[in-house]
TORTORGU-306800 format. One record per residue (C-alpha): x, z, y. Coordinates in Angstrom, 3 decimals. Layout:
BEGIN
<rec><x>X</x><z>Z</z><y>Y</y></rec>
...
***
This chain:
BEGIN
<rec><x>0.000</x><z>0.000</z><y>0.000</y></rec>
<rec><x>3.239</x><z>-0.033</z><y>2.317</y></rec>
<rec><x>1.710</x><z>-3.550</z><y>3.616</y></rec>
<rec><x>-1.345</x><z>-1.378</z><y>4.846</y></rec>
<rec><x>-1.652</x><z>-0.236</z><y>8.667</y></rec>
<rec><x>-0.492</x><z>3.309</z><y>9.044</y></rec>
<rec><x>-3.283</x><z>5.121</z><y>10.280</y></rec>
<rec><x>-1.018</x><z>7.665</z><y>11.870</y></rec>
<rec><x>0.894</x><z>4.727</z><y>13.279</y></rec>
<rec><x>-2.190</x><z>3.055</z><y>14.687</y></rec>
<rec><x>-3.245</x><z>6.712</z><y>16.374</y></rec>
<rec><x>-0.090</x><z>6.735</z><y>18.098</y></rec>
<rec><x>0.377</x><z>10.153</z><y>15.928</y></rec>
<rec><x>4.051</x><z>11.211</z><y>16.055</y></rec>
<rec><x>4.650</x><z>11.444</z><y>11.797</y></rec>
<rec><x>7.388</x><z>13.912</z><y>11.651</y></rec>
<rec><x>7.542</x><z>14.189</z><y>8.084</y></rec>
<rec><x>8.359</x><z>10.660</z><y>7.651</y></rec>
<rec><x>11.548</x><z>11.100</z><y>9.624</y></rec>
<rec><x>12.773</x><z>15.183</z><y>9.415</y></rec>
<rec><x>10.095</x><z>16.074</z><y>6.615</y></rec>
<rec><x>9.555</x><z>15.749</z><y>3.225</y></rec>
<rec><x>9.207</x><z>12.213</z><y>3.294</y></rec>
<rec><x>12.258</x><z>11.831</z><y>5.687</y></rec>
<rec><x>16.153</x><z>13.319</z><y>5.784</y></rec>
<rec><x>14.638</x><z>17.200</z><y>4.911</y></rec>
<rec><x>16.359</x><z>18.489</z><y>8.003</y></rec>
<rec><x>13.389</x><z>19.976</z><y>9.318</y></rec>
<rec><x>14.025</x><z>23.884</z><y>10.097</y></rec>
<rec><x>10.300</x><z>24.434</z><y>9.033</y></rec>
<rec><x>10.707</x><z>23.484</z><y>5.777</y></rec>
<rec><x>12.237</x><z>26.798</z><y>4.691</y></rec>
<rec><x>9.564</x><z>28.499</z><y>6.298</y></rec>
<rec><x>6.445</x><z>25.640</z><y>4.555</y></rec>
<rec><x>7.909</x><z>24.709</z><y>2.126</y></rec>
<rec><x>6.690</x><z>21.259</z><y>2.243</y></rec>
<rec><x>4.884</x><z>19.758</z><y>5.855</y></rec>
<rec><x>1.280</x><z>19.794</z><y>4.689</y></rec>
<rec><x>2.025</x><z>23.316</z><y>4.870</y></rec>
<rec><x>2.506</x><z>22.917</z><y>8.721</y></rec>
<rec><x>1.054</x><z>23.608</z><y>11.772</y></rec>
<rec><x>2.252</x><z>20.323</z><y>13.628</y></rec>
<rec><x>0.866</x><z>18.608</z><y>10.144</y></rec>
<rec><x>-2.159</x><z>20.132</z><y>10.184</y></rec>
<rec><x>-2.479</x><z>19.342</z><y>13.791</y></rec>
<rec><x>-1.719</x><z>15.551</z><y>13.056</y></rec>
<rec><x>-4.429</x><z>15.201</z><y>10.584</y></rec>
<rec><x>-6.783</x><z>16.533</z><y>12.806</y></rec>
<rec><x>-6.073</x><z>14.163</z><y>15.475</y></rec>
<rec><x>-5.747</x><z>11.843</z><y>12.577</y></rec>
<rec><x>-10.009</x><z>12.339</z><y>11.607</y></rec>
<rec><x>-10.869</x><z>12.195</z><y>15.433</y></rec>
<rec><x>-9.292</x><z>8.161</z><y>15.626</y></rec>
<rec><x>-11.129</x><z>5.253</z><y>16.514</y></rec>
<rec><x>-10.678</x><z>2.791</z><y>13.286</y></rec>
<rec><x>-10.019</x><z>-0.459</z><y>14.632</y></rec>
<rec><x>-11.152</x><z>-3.618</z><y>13.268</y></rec>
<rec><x>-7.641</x><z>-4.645</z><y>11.434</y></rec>
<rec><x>-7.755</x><z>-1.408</z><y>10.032</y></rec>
<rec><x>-10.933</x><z>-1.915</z><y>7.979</y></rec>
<rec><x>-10.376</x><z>-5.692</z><y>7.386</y></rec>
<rec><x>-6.686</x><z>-4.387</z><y>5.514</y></rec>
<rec><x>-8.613</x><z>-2.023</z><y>3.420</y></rec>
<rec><x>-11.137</x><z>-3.524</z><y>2.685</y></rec>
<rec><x>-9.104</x><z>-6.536</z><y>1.134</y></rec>
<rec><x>-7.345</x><z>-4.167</z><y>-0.588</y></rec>
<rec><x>-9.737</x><z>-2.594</z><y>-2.622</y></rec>
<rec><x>-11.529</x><z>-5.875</z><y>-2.998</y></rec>
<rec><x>-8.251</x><z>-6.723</z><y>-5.345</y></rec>
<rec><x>-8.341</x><z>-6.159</z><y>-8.790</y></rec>
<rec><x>-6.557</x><z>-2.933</z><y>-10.428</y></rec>
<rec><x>-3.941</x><z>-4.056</z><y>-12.631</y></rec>
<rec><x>-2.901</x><z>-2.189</z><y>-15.915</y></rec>
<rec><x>0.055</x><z>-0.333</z><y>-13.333</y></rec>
<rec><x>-1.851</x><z>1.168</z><y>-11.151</y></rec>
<rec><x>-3.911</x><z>2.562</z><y>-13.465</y></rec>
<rec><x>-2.861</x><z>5.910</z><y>-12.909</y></rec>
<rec><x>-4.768</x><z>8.035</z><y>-15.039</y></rec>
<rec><x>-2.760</x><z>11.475</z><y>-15.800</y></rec>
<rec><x>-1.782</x><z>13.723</z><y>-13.155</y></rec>
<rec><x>1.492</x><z>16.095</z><y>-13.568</y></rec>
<rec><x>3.555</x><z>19.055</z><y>-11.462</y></rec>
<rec><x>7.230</x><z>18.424</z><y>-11.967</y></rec>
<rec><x>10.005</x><z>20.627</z><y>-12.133</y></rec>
<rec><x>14.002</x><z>21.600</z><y>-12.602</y></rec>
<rec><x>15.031</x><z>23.849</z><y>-14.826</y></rec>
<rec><x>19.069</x><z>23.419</z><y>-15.237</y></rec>
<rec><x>19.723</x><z>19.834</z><y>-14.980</y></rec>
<rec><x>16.236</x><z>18.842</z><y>-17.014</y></rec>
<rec><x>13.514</x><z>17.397</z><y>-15.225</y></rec>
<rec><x>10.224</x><z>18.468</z><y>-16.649</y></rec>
<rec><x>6.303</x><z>18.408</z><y>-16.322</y></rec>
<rec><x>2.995</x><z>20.212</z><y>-17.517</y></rec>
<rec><x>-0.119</x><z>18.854</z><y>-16.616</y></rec>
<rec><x>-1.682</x><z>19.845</z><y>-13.310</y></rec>
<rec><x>-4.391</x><z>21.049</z><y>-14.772</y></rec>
<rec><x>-2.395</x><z>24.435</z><y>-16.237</y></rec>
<rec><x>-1.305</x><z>25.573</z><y>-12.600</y></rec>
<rec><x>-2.489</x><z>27.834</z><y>-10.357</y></rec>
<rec><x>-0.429</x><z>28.273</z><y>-7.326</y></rec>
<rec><x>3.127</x><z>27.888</z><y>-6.520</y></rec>
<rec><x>5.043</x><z>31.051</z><y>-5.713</y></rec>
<rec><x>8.296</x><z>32.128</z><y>-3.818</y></rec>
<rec><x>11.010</x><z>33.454</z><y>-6.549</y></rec>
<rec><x>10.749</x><z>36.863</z><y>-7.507</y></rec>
<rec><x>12.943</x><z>39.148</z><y>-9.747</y></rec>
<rec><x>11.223</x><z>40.315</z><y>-12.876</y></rec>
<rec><x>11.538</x><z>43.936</z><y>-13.781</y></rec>
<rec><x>12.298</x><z>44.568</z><y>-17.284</y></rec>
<rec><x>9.164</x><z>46.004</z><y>-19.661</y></rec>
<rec><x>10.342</x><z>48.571</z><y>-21.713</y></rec>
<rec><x>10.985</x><z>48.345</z><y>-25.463</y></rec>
<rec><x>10.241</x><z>44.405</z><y>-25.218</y></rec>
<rec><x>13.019</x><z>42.102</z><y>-26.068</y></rec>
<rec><x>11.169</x><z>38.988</z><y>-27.044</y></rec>
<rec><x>13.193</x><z>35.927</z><y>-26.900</y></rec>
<rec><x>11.805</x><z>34.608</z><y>-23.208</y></rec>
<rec><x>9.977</x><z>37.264</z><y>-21.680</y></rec>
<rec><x>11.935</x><z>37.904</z><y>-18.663</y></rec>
<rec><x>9.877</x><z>41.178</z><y>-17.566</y></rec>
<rec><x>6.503</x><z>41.441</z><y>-14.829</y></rec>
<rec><x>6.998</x><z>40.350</z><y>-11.138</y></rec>
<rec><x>4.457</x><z>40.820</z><y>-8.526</y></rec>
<rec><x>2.841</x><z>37.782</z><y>-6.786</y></rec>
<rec><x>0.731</x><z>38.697</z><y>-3.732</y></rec>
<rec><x>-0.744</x><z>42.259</z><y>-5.609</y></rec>
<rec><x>-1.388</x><z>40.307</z><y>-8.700</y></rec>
<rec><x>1.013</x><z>41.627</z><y>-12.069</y></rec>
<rec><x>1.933</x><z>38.673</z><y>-14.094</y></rec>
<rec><x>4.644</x><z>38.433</z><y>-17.252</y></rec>
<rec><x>7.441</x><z>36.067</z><y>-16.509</y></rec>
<rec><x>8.486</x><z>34.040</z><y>-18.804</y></rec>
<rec><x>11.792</x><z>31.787</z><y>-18.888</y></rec>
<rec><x>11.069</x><z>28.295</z><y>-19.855</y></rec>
<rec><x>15.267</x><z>28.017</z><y>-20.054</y></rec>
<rec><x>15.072</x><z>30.723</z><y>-22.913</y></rec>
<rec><x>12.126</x><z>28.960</z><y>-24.872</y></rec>
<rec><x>13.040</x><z>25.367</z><y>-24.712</y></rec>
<rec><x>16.983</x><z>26.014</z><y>-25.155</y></rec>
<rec><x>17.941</x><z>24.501</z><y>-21.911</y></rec>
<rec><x>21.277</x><z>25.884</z><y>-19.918</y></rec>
<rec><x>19.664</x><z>27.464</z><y>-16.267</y></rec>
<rec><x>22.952</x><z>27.947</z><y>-14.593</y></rec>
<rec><x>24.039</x><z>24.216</z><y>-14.443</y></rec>
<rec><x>22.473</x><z>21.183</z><y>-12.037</y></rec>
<rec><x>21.943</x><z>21.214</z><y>-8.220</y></rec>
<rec><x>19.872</x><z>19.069</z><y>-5.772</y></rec>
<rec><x>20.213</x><z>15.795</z><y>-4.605</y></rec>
<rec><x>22.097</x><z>15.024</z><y>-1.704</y></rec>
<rec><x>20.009</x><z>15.588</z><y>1.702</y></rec>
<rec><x>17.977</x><z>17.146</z><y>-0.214</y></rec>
<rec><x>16.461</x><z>20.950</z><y>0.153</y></rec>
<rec><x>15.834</x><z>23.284</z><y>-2.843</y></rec>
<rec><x>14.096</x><z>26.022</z><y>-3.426</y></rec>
<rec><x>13.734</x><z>27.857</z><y>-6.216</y></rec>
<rec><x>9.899</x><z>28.671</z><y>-7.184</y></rec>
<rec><x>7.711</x><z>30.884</z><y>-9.432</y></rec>
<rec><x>5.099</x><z>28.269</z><y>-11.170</y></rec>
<rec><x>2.102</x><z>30.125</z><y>-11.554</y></rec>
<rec><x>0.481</x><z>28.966</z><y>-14.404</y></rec>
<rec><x>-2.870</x><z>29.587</z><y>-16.855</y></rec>
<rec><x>-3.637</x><z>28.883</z><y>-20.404</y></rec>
<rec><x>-6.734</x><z>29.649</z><y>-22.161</y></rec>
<rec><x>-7.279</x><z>33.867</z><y>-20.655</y></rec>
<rec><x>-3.369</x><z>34.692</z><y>-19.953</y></rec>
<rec><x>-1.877</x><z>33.938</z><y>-16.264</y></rec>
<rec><x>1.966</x><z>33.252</z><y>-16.511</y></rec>
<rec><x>5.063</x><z>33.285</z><y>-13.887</y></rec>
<rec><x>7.180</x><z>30.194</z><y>-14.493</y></rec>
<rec><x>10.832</x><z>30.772</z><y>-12.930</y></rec>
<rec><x>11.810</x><z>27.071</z><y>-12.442</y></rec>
<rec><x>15.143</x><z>25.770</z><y>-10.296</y></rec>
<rec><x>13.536</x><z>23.055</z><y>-8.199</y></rec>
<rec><x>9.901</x><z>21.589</z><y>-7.429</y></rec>
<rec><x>9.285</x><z>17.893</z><y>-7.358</y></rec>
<rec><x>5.530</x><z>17.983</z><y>-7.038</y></rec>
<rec><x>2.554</x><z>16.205</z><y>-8.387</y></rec>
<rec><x>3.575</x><z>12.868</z><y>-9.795</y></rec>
<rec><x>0.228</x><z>10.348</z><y>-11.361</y></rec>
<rec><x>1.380</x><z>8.223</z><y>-13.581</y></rec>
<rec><x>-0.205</x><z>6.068</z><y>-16.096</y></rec>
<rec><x>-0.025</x><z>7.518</z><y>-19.817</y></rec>
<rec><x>0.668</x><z>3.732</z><y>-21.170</y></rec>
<rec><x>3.934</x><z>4.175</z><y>-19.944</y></rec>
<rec><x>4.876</x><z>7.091</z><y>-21.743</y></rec>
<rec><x>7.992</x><z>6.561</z><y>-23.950</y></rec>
<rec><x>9.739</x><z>8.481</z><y>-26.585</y></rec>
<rec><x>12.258</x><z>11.073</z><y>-26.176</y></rec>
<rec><x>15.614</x><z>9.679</z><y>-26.722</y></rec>
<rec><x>17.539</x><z>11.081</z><y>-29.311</y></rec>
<rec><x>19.928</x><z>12.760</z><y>-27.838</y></rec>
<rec><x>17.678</x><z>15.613</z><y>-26.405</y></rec>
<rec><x>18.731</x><z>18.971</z><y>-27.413</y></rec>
<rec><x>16.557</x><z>19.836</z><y>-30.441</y></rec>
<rec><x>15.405</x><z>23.134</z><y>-28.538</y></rec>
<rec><x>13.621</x><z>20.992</z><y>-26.056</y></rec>
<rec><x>12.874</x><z>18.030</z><y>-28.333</y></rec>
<rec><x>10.184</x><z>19.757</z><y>-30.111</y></rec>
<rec><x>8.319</x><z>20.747</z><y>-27.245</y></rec>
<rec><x>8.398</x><z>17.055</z><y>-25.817</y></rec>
<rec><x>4.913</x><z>14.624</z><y>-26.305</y></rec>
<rec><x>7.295</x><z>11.543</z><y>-24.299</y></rec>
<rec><x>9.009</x><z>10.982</z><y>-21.529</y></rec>
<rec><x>8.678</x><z>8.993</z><y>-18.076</y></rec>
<rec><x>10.424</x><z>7.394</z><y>-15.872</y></rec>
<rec><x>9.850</x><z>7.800</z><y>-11.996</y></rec>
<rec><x>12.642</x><z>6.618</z><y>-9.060</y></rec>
<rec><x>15.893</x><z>7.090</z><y>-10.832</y></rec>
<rec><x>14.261</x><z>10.615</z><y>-12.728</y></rec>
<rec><x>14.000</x><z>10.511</z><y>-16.698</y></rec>
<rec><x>11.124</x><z>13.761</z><y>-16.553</y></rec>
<rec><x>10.219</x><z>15.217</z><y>-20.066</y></rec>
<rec><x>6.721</x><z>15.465</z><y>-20.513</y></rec>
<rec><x>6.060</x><z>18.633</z><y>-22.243</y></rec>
<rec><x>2.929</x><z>19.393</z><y>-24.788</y></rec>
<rec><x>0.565</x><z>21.595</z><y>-23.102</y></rec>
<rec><x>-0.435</x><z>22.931</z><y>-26.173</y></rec>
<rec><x>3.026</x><z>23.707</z><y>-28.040</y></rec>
<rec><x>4.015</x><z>25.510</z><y>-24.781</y></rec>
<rec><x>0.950</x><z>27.940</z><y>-24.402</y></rec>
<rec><x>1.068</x><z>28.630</z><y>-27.626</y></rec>
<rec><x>4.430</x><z>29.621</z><y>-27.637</y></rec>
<rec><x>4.371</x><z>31.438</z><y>-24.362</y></rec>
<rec><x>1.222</x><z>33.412</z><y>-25.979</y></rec>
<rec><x>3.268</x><z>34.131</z><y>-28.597</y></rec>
<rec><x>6.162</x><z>35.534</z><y>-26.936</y></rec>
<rec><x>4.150</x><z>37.715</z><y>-25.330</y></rec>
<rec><x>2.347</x><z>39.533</z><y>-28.176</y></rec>
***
């Protein structure tokens, strides 16, 4: 849709994020603060001005001819995923399983429980949840990989539900949500670490990231587990 009239563009809005934001170099001193721009008070502010426009005639006349087209079998984006760093593996769970992202926290330890993975309870806005460490359960080193260059990171507590149990996810780095389309799932390659293997349904590609798509299922099940 890059052919597409910006509507911020056409509203004479100035797009920050496209230039010091998220979308842009990162260098934005907010960011630490937001997190990511939609976040924002100067975002915010932009997408109110942004509903108040007057929608000129080209405007229309480019969308409408572009959902007059035909959807081919590519942009039939049908599965929606949050993805994540933990050590130098990019991963994903469905969407679906989170609740809300969380600044990092230190667990404190539970007494007289040693379970492979449960890191201890931390305490997310009044709320107790167990943490667990997807590093411990899926085999996968935590103390190796940075960010990209120009690139912030922040380290993140995934909150996360399956089936009647909330969950803390420690994870290195967020991506976000990435659709994709599930026909273009392909299989793990071989030379995955058999630790994280198992819990992989395929893999996909996105920019120049390979992201493992793990099984919903296999991982609540396992983080139930670990915490009985």
């Amino acid at each position: 849709m890059s052919t597409l009239t910006s509507p911020t563009a056409a509203a004479g809005i100035q797009d920050c994020w496209n230039v010091i934001g998220v979308n842009g170099d990162q260098s934005c001193e907010k960011l630490e603060q937001y997190v990511h721009c939609r976040n924002c008070d100067v975002y915010a502010s932009a997408a109110q001005q942004n509903l108040q426009r007057v929608v000129g005639d080209d405007y229309k006349k480019d969308w409408a001819a572009h959902f007059r087209q035909a959807a081919s079998k590519d942009q039939q984006l049908d599965t929606s995923c949050l993805v994540f760093r933990i050590g130098l593996e990019w991963l994903s769970l469905p969407t679906r399983m989170f609740v809300a992202v969380a600044p990092i926290a230190k667990p404190h330890r539970l007494p007289h429980r040693t379970a492979r993975g449960l890191g201890g309870i931390v305490n997310v806005g009044g709320t107790l949840y167990p943490c667990m460490s997807l590093a411990d359960l899926l085999g996968i080193d935590d103390s190796e990989g940075e960010a990209a260059t120009n690139r912030h990171t922040f380290a993140r507590l995934l909150l996360t539900q399956w089936e009647d149990q909330a969950y803390a996810l420690p994870v290195a780095d967020l991506h976000g949500i990435l659709r994709y389309a599930s026909s273009t799932v392909q299989a793990p390659a071989a030379t995955i670490n058999k630790g994280l293997s198992r819990f992989l349904s395929g893999v996909i590609s996105h920019d120049d990231m390979r992201i493992g798509v793990l099984d919903e299922a296999l991982i609540g099940y396992q983080l139930a587990r670990t915490l009985r």
